[in-house]
PDB file of N, CA, C, O and CB in Angstrom:
ATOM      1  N   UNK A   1     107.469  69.871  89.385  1.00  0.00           N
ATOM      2  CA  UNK A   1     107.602  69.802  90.807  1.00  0.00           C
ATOM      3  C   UNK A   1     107.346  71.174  91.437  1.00  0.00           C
ATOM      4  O   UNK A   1     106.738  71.313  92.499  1.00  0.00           O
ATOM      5  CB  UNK A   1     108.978  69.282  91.178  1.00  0.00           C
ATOM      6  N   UNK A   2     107.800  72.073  90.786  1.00  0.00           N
ATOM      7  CA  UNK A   2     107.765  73.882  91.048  1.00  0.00           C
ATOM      8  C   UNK A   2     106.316  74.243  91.402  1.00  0.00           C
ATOM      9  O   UNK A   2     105.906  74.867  92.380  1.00  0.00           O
ATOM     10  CB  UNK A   2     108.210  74.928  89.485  1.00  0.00           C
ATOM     11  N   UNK A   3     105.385  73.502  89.994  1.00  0.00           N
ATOM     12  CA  UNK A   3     104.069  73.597  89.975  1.00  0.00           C
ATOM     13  C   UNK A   3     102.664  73.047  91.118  1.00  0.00           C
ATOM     14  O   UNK A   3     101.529  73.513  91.207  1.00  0.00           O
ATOM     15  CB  UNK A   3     104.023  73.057  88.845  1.00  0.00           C
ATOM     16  N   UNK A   4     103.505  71.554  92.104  1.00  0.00           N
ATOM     17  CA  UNK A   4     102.784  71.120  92.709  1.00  0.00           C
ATOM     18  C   UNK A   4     103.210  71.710  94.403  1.00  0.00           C
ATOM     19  O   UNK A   4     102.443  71.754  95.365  1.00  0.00           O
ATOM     20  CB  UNK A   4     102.780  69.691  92.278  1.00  0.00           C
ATOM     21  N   UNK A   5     104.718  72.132  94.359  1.00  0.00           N
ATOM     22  CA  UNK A   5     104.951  73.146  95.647  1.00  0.00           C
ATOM     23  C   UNK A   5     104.418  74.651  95.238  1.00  0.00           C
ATOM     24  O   UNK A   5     104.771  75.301  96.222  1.00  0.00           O
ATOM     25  CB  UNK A   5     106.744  73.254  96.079  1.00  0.00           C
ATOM     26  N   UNK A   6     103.838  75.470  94.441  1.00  0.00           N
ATOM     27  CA  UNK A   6     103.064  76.270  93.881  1.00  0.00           C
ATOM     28  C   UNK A   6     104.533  77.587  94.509  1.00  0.00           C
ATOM     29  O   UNK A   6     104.362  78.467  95.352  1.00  0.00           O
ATOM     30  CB  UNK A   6     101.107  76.208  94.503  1.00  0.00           C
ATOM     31  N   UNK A   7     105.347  77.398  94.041  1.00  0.00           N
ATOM     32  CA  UNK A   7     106.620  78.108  93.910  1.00  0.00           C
ATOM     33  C   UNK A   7     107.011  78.388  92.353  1.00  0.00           C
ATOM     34  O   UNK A   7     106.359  77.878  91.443  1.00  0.00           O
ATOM     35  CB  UNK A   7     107.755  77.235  94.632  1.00  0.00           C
ATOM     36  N   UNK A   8     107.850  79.028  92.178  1.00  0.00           N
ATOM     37  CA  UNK A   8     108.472  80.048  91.178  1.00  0.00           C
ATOM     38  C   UNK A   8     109.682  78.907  90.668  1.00  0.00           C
ATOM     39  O   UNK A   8     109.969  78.076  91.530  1.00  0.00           O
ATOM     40  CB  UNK A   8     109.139  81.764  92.018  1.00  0.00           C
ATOM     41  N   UNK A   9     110.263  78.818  89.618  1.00  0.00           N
ATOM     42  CA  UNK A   9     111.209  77.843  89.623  1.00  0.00           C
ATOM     43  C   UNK A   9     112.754  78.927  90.408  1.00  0.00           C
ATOM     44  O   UNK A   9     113.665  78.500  91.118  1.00  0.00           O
ATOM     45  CB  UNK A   9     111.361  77.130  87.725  1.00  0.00           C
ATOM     46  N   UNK A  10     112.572  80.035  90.028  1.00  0.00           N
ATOM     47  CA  UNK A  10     113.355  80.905  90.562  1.00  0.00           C
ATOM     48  C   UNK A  10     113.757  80.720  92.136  1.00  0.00           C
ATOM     49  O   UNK A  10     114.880  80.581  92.621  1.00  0.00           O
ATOM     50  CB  UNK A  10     112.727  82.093  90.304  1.00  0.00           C
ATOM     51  N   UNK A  11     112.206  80.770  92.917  1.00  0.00           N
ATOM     52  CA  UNK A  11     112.224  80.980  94.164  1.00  0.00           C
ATOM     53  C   UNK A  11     112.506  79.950  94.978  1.00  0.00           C
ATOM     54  O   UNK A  11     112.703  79.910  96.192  1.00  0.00           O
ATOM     55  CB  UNK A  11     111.234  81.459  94.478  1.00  0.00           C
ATOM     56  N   UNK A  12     112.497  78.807  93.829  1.00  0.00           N
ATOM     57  CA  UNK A  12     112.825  77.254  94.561  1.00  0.00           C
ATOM     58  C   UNK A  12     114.844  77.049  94.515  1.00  0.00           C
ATOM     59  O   UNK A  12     115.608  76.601  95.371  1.00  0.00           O
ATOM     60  CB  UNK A  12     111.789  75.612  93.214  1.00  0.00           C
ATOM     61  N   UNK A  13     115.130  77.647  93.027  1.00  0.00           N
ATOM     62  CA  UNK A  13     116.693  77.519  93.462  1.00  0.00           C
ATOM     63  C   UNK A  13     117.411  78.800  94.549  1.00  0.00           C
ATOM     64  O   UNK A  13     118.504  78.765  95.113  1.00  0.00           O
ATOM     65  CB  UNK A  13     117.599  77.561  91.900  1.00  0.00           C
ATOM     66  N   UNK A  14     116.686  79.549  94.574  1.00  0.00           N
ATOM     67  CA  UNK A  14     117.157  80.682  95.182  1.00  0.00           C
ATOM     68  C   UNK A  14     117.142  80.158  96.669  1.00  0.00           C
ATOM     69  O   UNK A  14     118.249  80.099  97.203  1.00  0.00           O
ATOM     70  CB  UNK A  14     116.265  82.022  94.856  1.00  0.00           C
ATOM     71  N   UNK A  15     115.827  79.690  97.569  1.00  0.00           N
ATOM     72  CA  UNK A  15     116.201  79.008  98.965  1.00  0.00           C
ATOM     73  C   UNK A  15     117.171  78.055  98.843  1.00  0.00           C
ATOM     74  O   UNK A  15     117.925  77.950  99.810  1.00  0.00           O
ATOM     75  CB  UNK A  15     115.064  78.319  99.646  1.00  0.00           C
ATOM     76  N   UNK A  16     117.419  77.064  97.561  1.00  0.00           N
ATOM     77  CA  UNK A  16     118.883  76.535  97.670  1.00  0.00           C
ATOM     78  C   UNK A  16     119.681  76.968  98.557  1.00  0.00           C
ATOM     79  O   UNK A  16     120.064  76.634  99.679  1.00  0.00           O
ATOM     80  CB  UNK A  16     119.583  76.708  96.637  1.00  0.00           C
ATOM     81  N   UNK A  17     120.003  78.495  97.172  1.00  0.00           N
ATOM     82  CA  UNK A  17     121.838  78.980  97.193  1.00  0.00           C
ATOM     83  C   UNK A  17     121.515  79.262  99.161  1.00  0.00           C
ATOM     84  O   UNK A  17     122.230  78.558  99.876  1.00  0.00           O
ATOM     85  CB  UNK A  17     122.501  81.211  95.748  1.00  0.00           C
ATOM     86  N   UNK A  18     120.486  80.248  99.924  1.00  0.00           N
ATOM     87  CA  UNK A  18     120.242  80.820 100.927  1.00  0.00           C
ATOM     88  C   UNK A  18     120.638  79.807 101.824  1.00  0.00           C
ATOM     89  O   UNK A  18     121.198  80.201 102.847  1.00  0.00           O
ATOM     90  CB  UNK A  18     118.997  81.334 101.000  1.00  0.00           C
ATOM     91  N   UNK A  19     120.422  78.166 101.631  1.00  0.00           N
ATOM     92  CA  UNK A  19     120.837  77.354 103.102  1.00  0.00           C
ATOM     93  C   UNK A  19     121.852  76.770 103.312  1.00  0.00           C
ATOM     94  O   UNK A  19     122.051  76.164 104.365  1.00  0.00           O
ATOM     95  CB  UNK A  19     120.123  76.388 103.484  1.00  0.00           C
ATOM     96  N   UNK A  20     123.021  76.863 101.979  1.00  0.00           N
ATOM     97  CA  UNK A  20     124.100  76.338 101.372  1.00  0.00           C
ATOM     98  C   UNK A  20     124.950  76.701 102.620  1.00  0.00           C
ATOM     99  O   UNK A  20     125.232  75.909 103.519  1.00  0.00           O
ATOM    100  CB  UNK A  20     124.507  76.929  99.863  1.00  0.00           C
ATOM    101  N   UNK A  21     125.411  78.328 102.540  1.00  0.00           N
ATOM    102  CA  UNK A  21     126.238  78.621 103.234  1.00  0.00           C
ATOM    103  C   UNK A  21     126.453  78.599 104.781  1.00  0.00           C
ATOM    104  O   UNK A  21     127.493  78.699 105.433  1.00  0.00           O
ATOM    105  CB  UNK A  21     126.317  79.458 102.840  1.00  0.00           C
ATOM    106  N   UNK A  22     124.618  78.369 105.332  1.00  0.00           N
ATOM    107  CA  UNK A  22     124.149  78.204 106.730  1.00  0.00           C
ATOM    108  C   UNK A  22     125.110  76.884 107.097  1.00  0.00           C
ATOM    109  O   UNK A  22     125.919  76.905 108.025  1.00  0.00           O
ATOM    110  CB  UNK A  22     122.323  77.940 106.872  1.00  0.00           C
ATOM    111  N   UNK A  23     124.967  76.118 106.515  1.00  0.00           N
ATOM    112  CA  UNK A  23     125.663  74.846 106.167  1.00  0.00           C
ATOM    113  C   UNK A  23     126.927  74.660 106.456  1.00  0.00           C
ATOM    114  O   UNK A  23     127.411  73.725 107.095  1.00  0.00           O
ATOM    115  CB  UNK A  23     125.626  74.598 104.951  1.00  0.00           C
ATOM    116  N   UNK A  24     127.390  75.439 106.044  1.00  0.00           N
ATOM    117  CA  UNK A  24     129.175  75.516 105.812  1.00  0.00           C
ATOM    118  C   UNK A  24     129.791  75.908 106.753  1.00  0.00           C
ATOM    119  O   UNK A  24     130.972  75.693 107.029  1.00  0.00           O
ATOM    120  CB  UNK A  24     129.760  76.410 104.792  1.00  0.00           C
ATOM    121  N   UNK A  25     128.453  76.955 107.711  1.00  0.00           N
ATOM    122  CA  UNK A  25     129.176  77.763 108.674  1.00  0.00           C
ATOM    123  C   UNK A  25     128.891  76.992 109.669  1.00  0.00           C
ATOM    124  O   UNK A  25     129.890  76.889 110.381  1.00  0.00           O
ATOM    125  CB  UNK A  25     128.840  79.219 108.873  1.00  0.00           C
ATOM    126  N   UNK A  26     127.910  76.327 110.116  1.00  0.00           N
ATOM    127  CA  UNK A  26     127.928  75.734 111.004  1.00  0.00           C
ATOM    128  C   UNK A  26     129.013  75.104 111.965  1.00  0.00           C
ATOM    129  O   UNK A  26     128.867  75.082 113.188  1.00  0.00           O
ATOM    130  CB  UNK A  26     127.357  75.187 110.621  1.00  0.00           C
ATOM    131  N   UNK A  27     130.127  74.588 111.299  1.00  0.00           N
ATOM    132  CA  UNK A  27     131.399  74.269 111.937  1.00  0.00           C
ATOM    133  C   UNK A  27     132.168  75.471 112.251  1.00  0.00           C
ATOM    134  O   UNK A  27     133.003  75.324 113.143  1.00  0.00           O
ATOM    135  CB  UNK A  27     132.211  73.384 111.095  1.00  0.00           C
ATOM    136  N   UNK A  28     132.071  76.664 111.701  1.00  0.00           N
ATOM    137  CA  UNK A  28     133.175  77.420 112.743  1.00  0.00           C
ATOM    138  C   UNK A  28     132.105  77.883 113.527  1.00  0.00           C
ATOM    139  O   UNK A  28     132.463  78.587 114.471  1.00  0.00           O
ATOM    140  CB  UNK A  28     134.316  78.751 112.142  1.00  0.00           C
ATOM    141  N   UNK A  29     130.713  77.666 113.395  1.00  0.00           N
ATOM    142  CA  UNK A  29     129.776  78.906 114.621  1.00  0.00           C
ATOM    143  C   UNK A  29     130.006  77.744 115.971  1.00  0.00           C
ATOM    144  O   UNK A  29     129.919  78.016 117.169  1.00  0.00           O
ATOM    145  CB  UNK A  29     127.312  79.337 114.120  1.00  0.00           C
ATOM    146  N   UNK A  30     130.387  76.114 115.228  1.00  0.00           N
ATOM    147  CA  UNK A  30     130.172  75.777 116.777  1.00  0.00           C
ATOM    148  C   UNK A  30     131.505  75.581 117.302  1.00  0.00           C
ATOM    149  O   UNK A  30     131.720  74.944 118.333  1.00  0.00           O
ATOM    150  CB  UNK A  30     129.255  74.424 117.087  1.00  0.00           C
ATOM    151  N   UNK A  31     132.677  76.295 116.375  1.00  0.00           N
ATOM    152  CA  UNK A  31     133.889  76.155 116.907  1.00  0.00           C
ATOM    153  C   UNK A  31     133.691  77.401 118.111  1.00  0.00           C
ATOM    154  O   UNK A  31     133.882  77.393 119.327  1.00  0.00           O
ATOM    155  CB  UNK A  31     135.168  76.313 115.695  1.00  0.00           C
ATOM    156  N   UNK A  32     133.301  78.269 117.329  1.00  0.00           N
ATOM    157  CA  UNK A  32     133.432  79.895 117.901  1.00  0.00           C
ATOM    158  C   UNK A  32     132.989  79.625 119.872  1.00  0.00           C
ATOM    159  O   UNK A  32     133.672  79.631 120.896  1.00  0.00           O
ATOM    160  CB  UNK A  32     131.787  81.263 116.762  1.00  0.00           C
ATOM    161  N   UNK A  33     131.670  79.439 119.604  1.00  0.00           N
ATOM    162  CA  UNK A  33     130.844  78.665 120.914  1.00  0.00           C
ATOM    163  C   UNK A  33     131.856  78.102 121.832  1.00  0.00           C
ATOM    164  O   UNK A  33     131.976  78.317 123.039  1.00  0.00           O
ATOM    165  CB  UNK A  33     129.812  77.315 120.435  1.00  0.00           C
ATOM    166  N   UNK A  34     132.632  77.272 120.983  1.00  0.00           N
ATOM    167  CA  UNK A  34     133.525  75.889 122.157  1.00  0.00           C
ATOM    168  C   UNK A  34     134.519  76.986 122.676  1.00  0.00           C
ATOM    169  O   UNK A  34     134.611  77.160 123.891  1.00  0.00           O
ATOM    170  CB  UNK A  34     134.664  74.100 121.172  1.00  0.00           C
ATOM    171  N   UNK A  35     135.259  77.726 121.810  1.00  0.00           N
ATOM    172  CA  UNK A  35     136.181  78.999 122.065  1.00  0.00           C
ATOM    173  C   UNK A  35     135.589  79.733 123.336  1.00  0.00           C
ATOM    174  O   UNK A  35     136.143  79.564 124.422  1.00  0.00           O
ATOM    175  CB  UNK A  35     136.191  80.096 120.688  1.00  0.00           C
ATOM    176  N   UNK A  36     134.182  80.759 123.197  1.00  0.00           N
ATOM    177  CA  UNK A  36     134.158  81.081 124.066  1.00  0.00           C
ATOM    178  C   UNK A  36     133.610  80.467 125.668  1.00  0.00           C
ATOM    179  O   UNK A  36     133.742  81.129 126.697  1.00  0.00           O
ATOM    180  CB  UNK A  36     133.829  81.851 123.582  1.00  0.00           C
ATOM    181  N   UNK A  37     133.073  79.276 125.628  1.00  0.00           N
ATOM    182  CA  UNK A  37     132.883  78.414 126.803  1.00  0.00           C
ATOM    183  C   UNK A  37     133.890  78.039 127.534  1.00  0.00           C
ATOM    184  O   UNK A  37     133.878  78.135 128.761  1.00  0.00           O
ATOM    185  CB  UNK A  37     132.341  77.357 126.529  1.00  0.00           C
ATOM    186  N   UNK A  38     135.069  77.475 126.722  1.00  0.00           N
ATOM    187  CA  UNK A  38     136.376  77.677 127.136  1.00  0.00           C
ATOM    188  C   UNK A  38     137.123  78.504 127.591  1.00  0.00           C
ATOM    189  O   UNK A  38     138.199  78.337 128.165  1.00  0.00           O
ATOM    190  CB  UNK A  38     136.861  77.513 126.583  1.00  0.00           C
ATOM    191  N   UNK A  39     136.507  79.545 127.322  1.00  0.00           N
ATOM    192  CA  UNK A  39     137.492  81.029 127.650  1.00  0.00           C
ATOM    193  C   UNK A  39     136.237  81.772 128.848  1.00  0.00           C
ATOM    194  O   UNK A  39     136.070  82.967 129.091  1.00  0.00           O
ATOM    195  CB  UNK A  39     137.837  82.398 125.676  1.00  0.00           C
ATOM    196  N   UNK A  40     135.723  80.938 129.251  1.00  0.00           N
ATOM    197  CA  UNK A  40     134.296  81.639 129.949  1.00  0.00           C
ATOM    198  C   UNK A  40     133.663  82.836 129.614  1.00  0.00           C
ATOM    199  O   UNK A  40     133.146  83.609 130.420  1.00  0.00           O
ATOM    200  CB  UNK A  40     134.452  81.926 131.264  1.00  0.00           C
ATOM    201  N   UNK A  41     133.722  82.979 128.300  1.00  0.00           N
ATOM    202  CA  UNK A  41     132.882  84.218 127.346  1.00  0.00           C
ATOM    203  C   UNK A  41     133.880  85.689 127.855  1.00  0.00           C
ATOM    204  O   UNK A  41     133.529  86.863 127.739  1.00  0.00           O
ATOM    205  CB  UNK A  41     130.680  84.432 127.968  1.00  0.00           C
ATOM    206  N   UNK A  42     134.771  85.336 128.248  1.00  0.00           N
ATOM    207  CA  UNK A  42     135.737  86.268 128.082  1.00  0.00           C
ATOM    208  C   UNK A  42     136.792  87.106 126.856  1.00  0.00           C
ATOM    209  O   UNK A  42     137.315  88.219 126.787  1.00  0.00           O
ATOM    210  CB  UNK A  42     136.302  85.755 128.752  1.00  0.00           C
ATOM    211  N   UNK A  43     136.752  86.050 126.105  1.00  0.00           N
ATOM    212  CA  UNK A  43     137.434  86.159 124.814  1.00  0.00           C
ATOM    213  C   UNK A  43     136.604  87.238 123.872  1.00  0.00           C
ATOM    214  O   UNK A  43     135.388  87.053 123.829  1.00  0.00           O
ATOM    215  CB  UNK A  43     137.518  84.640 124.108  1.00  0.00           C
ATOM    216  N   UNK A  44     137.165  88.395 123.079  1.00  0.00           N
ATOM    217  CA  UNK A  44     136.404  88.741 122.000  1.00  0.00           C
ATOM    218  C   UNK A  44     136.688  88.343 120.814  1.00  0.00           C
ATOM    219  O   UNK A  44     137.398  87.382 120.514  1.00  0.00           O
ATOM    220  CB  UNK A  44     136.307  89.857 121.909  1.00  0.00           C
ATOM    221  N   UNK A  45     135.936  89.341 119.853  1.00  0.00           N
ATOM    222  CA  UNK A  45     136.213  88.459 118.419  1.00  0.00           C
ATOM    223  C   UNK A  45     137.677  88.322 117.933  1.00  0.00           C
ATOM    224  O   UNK A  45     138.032  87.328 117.299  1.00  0.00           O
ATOM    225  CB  UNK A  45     135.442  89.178 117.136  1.00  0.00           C
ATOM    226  N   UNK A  46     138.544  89.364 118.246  1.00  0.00           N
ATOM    227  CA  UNK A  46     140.043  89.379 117.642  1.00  0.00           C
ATOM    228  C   UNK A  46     140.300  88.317 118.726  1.00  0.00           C
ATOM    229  O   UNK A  46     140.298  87.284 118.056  1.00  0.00           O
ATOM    230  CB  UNK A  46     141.120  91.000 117.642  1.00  0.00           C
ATOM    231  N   UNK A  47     140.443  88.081 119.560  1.00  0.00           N
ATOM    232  CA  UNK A  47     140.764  86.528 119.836  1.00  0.00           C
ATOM    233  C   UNK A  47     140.488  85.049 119.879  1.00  0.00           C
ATOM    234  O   UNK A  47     141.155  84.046 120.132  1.00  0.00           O
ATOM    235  CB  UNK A  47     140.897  86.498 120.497  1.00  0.00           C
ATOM    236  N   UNK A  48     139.262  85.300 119.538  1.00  0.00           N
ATOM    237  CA  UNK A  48     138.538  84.080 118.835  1.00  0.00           C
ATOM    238  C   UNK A  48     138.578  84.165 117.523  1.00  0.00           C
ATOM    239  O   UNK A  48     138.419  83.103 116.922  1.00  0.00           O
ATOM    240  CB  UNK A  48     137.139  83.910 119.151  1.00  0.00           C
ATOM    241  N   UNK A  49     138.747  85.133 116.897  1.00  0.00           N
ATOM    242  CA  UNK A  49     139.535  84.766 115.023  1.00  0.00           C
ATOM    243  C   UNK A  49     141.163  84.025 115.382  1.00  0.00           C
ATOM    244  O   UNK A  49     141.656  83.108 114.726  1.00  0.00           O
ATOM    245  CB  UNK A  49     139.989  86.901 113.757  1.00  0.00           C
ATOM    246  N   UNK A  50     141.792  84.689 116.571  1.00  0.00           N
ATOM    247  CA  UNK A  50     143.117  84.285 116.235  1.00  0.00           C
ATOM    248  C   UNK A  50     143.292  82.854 116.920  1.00  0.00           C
ATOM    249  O   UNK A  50     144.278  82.181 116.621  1.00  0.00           O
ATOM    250  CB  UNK A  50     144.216  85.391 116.736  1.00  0.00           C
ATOM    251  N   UNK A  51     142.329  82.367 117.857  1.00  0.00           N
ATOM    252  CA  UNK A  51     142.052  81.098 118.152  1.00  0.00           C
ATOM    253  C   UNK A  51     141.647  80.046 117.078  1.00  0.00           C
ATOM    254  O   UNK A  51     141.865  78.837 116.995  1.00  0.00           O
ATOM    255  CB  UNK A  51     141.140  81.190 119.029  1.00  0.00           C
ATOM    256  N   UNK A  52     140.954  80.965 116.255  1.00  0.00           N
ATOM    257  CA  UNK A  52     140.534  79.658 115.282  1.00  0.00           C
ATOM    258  C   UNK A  52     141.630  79.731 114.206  1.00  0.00           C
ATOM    259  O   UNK A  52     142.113  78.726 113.685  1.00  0.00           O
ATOM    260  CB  UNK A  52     138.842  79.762 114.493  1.00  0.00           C
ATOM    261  N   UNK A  53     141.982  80.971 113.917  1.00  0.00           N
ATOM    262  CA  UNK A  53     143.616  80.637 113.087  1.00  0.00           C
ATOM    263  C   UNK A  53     144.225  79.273 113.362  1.00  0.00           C
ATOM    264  O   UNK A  53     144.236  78.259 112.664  1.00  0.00           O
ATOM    265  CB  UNK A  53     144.928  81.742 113.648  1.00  0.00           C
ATOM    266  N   UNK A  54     144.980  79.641 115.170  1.00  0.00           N
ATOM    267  CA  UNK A  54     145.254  78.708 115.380  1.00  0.00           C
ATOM    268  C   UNK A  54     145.092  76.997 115.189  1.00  0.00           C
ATOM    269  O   UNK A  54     145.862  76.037 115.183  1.00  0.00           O
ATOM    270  CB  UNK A  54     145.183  79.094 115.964  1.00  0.00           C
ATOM    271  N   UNK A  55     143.810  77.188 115.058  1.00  0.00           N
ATOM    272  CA  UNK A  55     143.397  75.258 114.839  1.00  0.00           C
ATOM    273  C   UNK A  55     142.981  75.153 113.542  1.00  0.00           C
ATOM    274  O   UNK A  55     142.305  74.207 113.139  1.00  0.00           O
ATOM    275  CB  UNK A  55     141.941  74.478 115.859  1.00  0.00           C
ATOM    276  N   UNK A  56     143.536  76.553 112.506  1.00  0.00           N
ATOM    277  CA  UNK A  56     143.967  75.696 111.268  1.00  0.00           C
ATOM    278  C   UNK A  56     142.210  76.112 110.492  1.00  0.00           C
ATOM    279  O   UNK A  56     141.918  75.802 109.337  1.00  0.00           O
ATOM    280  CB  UNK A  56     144.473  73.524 111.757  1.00  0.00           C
ATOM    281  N   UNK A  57     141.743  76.476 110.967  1.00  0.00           N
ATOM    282  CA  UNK A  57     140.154  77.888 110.514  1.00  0.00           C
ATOM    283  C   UNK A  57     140.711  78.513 109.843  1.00  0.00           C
ATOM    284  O   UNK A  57     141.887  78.812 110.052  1.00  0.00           O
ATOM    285  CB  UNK A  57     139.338  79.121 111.657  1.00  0.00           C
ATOM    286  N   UNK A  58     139.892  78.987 108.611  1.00  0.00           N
ATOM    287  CA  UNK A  58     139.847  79.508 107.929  1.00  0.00           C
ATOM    288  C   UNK A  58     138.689  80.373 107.994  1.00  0.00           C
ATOM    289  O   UNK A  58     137.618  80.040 107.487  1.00  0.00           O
ATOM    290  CB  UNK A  58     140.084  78.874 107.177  1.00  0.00           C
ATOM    291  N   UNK A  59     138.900  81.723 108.737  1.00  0.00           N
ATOM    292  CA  UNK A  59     137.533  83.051 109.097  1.00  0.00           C
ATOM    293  C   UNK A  59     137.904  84.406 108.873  1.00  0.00           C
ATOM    294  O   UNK A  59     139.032  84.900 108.869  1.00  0.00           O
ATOM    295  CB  UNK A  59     137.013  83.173 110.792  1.00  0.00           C
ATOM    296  N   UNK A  60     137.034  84.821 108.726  1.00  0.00           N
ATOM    297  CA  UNK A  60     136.818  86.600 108.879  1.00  0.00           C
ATOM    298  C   UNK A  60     136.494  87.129 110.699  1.00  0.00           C
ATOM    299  O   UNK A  60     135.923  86.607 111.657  1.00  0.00           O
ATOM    300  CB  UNK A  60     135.032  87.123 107.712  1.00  0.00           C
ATOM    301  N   UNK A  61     137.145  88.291 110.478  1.00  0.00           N
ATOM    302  CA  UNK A  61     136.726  88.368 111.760  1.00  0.00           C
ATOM    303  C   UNK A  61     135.086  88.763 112.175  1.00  0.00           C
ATOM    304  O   UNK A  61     134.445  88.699 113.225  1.00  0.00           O
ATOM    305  CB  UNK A  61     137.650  89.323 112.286  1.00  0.00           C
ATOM    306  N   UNK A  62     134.795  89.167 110.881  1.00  0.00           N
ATOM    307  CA  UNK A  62     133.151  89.566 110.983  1.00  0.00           C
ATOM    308  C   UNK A  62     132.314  88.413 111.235  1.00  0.00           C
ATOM    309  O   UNK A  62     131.258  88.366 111.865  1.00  0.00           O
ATOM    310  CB  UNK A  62     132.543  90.225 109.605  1.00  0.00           C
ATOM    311  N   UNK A  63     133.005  87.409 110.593  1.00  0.00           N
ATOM    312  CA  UNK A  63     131.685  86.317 111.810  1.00  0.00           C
ATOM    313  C   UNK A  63     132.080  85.772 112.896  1.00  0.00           C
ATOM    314  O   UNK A  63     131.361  84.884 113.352  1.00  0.00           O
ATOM    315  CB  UNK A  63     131.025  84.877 111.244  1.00  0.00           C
ATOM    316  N   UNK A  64     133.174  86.093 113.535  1.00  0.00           N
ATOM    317  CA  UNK A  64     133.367  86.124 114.917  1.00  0.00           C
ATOM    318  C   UNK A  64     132.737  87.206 115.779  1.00  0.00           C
ATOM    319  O   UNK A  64     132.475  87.156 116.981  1.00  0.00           O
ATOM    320  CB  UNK A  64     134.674  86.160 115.103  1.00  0.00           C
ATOM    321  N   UNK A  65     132.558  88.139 114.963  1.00  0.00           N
ATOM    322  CA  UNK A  65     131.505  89.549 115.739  1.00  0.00           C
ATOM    323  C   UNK A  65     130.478  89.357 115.277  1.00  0.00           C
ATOM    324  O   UNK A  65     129.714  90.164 115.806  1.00  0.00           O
ATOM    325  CB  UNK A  65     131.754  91.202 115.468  1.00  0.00           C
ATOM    326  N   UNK A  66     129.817  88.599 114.397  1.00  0.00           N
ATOM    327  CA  UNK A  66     128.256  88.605 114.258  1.00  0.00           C
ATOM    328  C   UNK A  66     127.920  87.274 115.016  1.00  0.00           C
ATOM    329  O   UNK A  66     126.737  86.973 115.179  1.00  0.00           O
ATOM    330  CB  UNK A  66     127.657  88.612 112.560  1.00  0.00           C
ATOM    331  N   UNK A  67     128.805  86.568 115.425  1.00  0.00           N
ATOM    332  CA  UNK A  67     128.030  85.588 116.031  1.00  0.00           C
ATOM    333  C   UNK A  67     127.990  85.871 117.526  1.00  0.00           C
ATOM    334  O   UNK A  67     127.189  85.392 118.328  1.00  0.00           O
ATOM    335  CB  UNK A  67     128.565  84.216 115.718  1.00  0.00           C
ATOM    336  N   UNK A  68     129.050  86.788 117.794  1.00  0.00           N
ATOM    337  CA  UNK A  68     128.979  87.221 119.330  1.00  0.00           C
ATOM    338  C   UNK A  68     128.347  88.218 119.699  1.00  0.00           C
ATOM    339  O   UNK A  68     128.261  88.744 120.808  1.00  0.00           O
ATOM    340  CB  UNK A  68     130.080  87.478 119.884  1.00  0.00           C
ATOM    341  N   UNK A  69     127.783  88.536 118.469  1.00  0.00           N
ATOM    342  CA  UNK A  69     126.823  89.947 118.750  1.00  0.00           C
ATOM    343  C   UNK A  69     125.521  88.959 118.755  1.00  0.00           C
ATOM    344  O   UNK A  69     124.565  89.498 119.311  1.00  0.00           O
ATOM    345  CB  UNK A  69     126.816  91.492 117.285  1.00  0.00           C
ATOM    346  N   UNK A  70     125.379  88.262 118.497  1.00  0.00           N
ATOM    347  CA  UNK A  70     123.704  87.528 118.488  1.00  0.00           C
ATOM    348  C   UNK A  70     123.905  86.833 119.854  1.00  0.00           C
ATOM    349  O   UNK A  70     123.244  85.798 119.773  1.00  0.00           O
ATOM    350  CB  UNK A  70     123.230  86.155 116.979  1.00  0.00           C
ATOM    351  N   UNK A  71     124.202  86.862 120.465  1.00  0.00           N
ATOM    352  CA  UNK A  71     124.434  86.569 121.844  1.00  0.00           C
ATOM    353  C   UNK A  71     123.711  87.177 122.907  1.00  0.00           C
ATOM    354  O   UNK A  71     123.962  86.878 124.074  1.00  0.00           O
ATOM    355  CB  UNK A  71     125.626  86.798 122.094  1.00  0.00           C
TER     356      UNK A  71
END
């Protein structure tokens, strides 16, 4: 199959592992979003980590600042 997508068998599990976690995050990036729409983008990241504490999230605060930094 490696041979007829003219990929690496390497390079084929490796975009795997790369979209896995895109995946996973998706539910707190669109928690984060609802947080700050709610808060009319007033909120920063230490309060949108401690917002999502609250509803039982499980986060770092670094992707509460990398997602509000891509903003």
């Amino acid at each position: 199959m490696c041979q007829l997508a003219r990929v690496s068998r390497a390079g084929f599990y490796r975009s795997l592992q790369e979209r896995a976690p895109v995946e996973e995050e998706m539910e707190t990036r669109s928690a984060i979003q609802e947080i700050a729409v709610e808060h009319r983008r007033r909120y920063g990241y230490r309060r949108i980590t401690a917002e999502l504490r609250r509803r039982g999230m499980r986060c770092e605060p670094q992707a509460g600042a990398a997602d509000s930094a891509a903003r």
